[in-house]
C-alpha positions in Angstrom: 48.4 55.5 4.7 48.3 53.0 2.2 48.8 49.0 3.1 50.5 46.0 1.7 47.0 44.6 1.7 45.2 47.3 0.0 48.2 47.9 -3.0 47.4 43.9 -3.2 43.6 44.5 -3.1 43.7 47.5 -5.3 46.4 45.1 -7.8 44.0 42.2 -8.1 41.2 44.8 -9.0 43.0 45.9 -11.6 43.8 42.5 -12.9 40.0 40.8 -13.1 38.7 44.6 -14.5 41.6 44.2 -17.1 40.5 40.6 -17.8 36.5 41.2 -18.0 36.7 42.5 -21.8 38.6 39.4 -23.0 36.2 37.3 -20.7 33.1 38.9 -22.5 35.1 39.1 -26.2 34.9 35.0 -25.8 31.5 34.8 -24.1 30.1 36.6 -27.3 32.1 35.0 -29.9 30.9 31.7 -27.7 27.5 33.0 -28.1 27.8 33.4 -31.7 29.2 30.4 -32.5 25.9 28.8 -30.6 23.4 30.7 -33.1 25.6 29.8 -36.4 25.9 26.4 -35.6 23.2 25.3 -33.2 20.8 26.8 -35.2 22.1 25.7 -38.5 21.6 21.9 -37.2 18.2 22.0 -36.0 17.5 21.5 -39.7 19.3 18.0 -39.8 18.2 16.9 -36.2 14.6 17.7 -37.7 15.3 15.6 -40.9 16.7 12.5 -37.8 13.5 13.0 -35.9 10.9 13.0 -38.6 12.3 9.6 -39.2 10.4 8.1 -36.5 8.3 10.9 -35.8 5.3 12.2 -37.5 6.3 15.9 -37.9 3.3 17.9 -35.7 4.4 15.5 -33.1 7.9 16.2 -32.6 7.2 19.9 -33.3 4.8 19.6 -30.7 6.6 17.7 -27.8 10.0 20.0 -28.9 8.2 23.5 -28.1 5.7 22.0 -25.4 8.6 20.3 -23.2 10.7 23.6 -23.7 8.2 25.8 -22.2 7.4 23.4 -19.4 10.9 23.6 -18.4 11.6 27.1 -19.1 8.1 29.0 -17.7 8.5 28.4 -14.1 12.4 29.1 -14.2 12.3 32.4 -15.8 8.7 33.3 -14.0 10.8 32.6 -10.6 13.9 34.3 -12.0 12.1 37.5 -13.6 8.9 37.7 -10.9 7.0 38.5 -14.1 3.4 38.1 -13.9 1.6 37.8 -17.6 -1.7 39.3 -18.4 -4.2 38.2 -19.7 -3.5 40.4 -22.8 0.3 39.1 -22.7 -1.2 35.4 -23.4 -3.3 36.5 -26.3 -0.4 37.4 -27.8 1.8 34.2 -26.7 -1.3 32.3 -28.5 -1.1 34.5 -31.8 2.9 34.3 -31.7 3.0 30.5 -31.0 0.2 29.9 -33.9 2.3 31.7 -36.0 6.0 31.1 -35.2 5.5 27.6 -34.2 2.4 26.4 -35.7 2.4 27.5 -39.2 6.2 28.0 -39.0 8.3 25.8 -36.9 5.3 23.1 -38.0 5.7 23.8 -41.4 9.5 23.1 -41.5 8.7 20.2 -40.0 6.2 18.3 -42.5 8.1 19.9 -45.0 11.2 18.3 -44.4 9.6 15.2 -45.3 10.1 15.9 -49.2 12.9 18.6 -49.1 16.0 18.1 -47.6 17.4 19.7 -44.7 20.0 22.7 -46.5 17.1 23.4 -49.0 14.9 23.5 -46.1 16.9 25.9 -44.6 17.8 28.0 -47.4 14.4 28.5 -48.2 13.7 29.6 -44.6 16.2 32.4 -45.2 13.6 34.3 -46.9 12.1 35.3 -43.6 14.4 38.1 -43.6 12.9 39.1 -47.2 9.3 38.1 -46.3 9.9 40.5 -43.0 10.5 43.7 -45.1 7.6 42.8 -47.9 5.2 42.5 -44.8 6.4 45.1 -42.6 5.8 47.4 -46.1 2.1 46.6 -46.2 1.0 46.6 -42.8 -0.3 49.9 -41.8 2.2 52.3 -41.0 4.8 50.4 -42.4 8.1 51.6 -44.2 9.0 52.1 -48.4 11.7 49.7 -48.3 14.8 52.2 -50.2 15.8 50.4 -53.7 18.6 48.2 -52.6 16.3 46.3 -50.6 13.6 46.1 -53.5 16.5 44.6 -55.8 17.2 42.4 -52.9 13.5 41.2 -52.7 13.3 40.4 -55.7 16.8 38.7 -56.2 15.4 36.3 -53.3 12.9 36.2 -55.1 14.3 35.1 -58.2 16.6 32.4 -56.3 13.1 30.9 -55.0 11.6 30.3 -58.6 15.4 29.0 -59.5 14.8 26.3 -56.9 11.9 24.9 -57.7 11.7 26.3 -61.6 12.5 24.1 -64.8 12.3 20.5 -64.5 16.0 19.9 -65.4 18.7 22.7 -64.9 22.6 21.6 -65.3 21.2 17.7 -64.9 19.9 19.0 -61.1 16.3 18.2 -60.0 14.1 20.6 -58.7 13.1 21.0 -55.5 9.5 19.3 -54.4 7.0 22.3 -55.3 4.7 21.4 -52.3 7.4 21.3 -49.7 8.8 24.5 -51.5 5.4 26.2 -51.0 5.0 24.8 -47.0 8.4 26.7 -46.8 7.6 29.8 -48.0 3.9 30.0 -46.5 6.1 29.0 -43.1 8.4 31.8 -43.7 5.8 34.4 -44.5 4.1 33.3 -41.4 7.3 33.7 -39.5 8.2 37.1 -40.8 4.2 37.7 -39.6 4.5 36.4 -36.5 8.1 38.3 -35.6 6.1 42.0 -36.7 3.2 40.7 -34.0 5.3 40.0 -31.4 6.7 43.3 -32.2 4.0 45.1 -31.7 1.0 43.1 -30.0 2.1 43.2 -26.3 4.2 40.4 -25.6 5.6 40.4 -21.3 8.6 42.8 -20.7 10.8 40.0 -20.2 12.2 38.3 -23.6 13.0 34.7 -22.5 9.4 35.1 -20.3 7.9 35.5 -23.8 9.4 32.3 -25.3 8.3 30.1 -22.8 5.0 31.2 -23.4 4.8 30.9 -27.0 6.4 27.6 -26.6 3.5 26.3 -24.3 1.1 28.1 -27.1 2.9 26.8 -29.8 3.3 23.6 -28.1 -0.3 22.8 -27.4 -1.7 23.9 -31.0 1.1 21.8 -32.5 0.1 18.5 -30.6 -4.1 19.4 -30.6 -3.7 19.8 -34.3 -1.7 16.4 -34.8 -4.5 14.6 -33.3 -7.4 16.0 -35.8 -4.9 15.3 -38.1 -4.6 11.8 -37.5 -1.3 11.5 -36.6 -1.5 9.6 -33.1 -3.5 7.2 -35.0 -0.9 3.8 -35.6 2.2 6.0 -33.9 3.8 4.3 -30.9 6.3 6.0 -28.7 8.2 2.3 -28.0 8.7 2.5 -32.2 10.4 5.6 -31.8 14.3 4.9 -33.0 17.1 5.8 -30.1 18.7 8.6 -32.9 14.9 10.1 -33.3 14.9 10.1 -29.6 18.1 11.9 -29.5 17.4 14.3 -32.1 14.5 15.6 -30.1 16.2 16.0 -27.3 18.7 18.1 -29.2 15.6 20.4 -30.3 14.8 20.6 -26.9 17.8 21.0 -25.4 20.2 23.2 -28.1 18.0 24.5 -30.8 15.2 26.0 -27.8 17.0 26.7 -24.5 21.0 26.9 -25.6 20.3 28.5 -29.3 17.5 30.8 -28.0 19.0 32.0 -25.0 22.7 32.8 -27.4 20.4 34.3 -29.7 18.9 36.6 -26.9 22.7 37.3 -25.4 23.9 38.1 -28.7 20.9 40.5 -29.8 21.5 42.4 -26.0 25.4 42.7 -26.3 26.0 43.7 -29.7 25.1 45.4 -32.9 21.7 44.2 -35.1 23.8 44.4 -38.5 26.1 41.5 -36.8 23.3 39.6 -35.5 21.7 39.9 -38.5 24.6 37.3 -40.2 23.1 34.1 -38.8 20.4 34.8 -41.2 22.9 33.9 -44.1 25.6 31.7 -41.8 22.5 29.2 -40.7 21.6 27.8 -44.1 25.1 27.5 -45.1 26.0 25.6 -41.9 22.6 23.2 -43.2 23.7 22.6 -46.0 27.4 21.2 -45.4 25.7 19.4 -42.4 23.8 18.2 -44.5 26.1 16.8 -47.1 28.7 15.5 -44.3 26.1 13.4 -42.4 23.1 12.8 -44.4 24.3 12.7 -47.9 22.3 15.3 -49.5 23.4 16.6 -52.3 24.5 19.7 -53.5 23.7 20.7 -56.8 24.3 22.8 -59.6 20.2 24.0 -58.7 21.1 24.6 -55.0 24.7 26.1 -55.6 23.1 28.6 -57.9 20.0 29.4 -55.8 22.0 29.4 -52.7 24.1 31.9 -54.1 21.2 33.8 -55.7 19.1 33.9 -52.4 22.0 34.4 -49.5 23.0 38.1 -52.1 19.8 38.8 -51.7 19.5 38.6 -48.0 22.7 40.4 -47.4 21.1 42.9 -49.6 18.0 42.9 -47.7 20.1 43.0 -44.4 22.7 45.6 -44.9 20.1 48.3 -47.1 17.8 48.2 -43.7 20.8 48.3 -40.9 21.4 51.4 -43.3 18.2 52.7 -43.7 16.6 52.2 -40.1 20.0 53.6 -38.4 18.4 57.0 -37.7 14.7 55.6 -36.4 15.5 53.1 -34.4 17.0 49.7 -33.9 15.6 47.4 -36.1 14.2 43.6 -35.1 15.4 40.4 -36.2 13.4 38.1 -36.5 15.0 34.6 -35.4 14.3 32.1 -38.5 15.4 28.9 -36.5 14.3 25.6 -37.3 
């Protein structure tokens, strides 16, 4: 016999298991909105930082502070114990990812501003097909990603190309080439961690390349001389602040939306941040740092972000029937 209480019971279950897909519909679009923004703003808070900052340092104490907070929390959560073997790796990712990449960002930002910076970064997604095709056993890359390659290609050279184009100024060709050799070393690192034994647990991996990262970051801004002169008490309040935003947003919030996203739905739709993030950099840019956009950077932009939805789209395609393919996250 069925009672009052139960039909209640059995009611309110059908209620909350009715309202769990709307619940997750906004948790991911939430989660979304986290990578297109968050991410697309790490570029500016870099540009705020590096003002008092010398840019090794705050990439160091950004990446070292994360994984300080973040290693013991997800080794209690996960009861994952790394190997020996799973630091190597954490060491080779970090150098590579945060070091050579997130580092190079960093100094480069000096001479380049922020949107460029991040439009250029885009090319990880191009760099990541060019390198997974030369590794051994890699994959052909079909024709519409060739075209795409060298589209983004063709966008980079517009960039920082002829002197004058349309009255527009061309982009520093030192930062330009810290930005590509960062994104090459990005695209590198992501096919590593692929494939060199990083720990089971995702978010375990992170914190460990951010303590790698971290340390190389900060050992290599004292050879390179910048402790020597820098005081932390000279260190403007808005610097302070933008680190903190690193710290907080672009490596715990960004990374861990990045992660939900990546888990809960398909790789072609994650893949969009690669193309949302610079645009978001750019008008973030514009609004609150006054960098301008010109006819150079409207063209490239528009040269460069084809290409990537190209690149993108062509290897959803193409990789559909071998397995799921990786995206490599080209934050700041």
């Amino acid at each position: 016999m069925t009672t009052t209480g139960d039909k209640v019971r059995v009611k309110g279950g059908a209620a909350a298991s009715e309202h769990a897909p709307a619940r997750a519909a906004t948790l991911l679009l939430i989660a979304f909105a986290a990578v297109y923004i968050v991410w697309g703003s790490t570029y500016l808070a870099i540009r705020i930082g590096i003002e008092s900052f010398p840019p090794l340092i705050l990439a160091g104490l950004r990446h070292l502070t994360a994984g300080l907070i973040l290693y013991p929390f997800i080794r209690w959560r996960t009861n994952v114990r790394p190997t020996t073997a799973n630091w190597r790796a954490a060491v080779v990712v970090g150098f590579l990812l945060l070091f050579a990449g997130n580092g190079g960002v960093c100094w480069a930002e000096q001479t380049v501003p922020s949107g460029v910076a991040a439009l250029l970064v885009a090319t990880v997604s191009l760099w990541l097909v060019f390198v997974d095709w030369l590794r051994p056993g890699g994959h052909k890359p079909v024709p519409m990603v060739i075209l795409g390659l060298l589209m983004g290609f063709a966008g980079m050279a517009l960039l920082v190309g002829p002197a004058h184009l349309g009255g527009s100024q061309r982009v520093d060709p030192w930062g330009a080439g810290v930005l590509l050799f960062a994104s090459l070393a990005w695209a590198c690192g992501s096919i590593y961690a692929k494939h060199g034994g990083m720990p089971s647990s995702p978010m375990l991996g992170v914190a460990m390349q951010s303590l790698a990262g971290g340390m190389i970051l900060l050992i290599v801004a004292f050879f390179a001389g910048e402790f020597h002169g820098f005081h932390f008490a000279a260190v403007s309040p808005r610097s302070w602040l933008a680190l903190a935003y690193l710290i907080a947003f672009g490596s715990g919030i960004g990374f861990s939306a990045y992660l939900y996203i990546l888990h809960k739905s398909t790789a072609a739709r994650v893949g969009t941040y690669a193309f949302v993030n610079p645009v978001v950099a750019l008008f973030l840019g514009w609004l609150i740092a006054g960098e301008p956009i010109t006819l150079r950077t409207a063209l490239a932009a528009a040269v460069i972000l084809t290409a990537v939805i190209l690149v993108i789209s062509a290897t959803q395609r193409g990789t559909a029937r071998t397995e799921e393919p990786m995206i490599a996250p080209g934050e700041a």
